[in-house]
C-alpha positions in Angstrom: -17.2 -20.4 16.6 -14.4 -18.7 14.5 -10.7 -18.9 15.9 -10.8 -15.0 16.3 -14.4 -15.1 18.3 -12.8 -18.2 20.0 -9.6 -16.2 21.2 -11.2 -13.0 21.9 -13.7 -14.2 24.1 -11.2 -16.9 25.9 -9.4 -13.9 26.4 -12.1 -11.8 29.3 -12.9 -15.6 30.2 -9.1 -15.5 32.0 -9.3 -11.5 32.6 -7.0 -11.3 35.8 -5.2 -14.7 35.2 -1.4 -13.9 34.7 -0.6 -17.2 35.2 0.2 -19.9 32.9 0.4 -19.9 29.0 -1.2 -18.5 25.8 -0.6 -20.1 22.5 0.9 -17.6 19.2 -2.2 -18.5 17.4 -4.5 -17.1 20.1 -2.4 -14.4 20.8 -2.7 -12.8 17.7 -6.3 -14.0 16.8 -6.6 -11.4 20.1 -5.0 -9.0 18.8 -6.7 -8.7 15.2 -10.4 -8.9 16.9 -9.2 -5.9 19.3 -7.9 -4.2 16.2 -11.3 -4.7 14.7 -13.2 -3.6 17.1 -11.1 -0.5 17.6 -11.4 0.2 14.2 -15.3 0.1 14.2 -15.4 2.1 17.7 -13.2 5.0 16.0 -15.3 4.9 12.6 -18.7 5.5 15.0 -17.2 8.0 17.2 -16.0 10.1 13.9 -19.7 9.5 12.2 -21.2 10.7 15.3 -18.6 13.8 15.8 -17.9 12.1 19.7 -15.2 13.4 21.3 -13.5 9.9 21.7 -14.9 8.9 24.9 -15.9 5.3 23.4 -12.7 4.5 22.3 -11.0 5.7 25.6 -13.5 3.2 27.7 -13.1 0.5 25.2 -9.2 0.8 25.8 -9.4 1.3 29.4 -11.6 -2.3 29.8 -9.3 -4.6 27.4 -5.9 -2.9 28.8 -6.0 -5.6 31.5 -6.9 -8.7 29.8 -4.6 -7.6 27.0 -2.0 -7.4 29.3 -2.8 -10.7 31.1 -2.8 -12.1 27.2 0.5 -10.3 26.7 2.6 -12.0 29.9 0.8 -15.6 29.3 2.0 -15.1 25.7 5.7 -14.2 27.3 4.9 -17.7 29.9 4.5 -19.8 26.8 7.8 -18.5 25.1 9.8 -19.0 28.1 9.6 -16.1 29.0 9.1 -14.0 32.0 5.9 -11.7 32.1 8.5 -8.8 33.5 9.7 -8.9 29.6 6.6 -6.9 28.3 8.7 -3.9 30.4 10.8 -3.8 27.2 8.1 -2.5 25.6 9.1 1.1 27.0 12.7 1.2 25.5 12.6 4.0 22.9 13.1 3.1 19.5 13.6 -0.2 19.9 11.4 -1.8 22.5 8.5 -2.3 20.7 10.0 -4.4 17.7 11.7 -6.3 20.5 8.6 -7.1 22.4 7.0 -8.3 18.8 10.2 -10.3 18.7 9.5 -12.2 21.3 5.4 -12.4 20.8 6.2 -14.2 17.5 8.5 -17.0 18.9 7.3 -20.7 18.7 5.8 -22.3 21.5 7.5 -23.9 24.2 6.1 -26.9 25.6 7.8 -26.7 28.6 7.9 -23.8 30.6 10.0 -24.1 33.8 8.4 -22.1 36.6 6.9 -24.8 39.0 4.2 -22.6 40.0 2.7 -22.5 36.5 2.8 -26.0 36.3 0.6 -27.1 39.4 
């Protein structure tokens, strides 16, 4: 399978799991196959004249595991998950968040619970 298959699916495999890490790489391969799909959910709703209803389930399902992705993304940059709250700081929130989505690695994060 591809890398973005490989991530996407990985990615409803661990749908409630806000524990431990996700690596960049996966992360964004995530994050381009949601994109995609978006993109081809929007393009049938505006062939078909639908009133978006598709597009609002399809966001409603991933918001979880997208967020789940989002705070193991955070683990894995040393992080805490409570960082993707930054998110809602006008202006500047969003490019901070990205910020901190793009870091390396760590290979050590410090929370003993993640580690068991």
């Amino acid at each position: 399978m591809t890398p973005l298959l490989t991530a996407y699916l990985q990615a409803w495999k661990q749908y409630f799991d806000f524990s431990g890490q996700t690596t960049r790489d996966d992360f964004w391969w995530f994050m381009l196959a949601h994109l995609l799909i978006t993109l081809v959910v929007v393009s049938i709703e505006i062939a078909t004249n639908n009133p978006g209803w598709l597009d609002l389930f399809y966001s409603l399902i991933s918001f979880i595991p997208m967020l789940a992705l989002l705070v193991r993304r955070l683990h894995d940059t040393q992080c805490s998950g409570w960082w993707a709250w930054v998110f809602v700081i006008p202006v500047i929130g969003p490019f901070w968040l990205i910020y901190l989505l793009v870091q390396p690695s760590s290979s050590h994060f410090t929370d003993k619970a993640l580690l068991s």
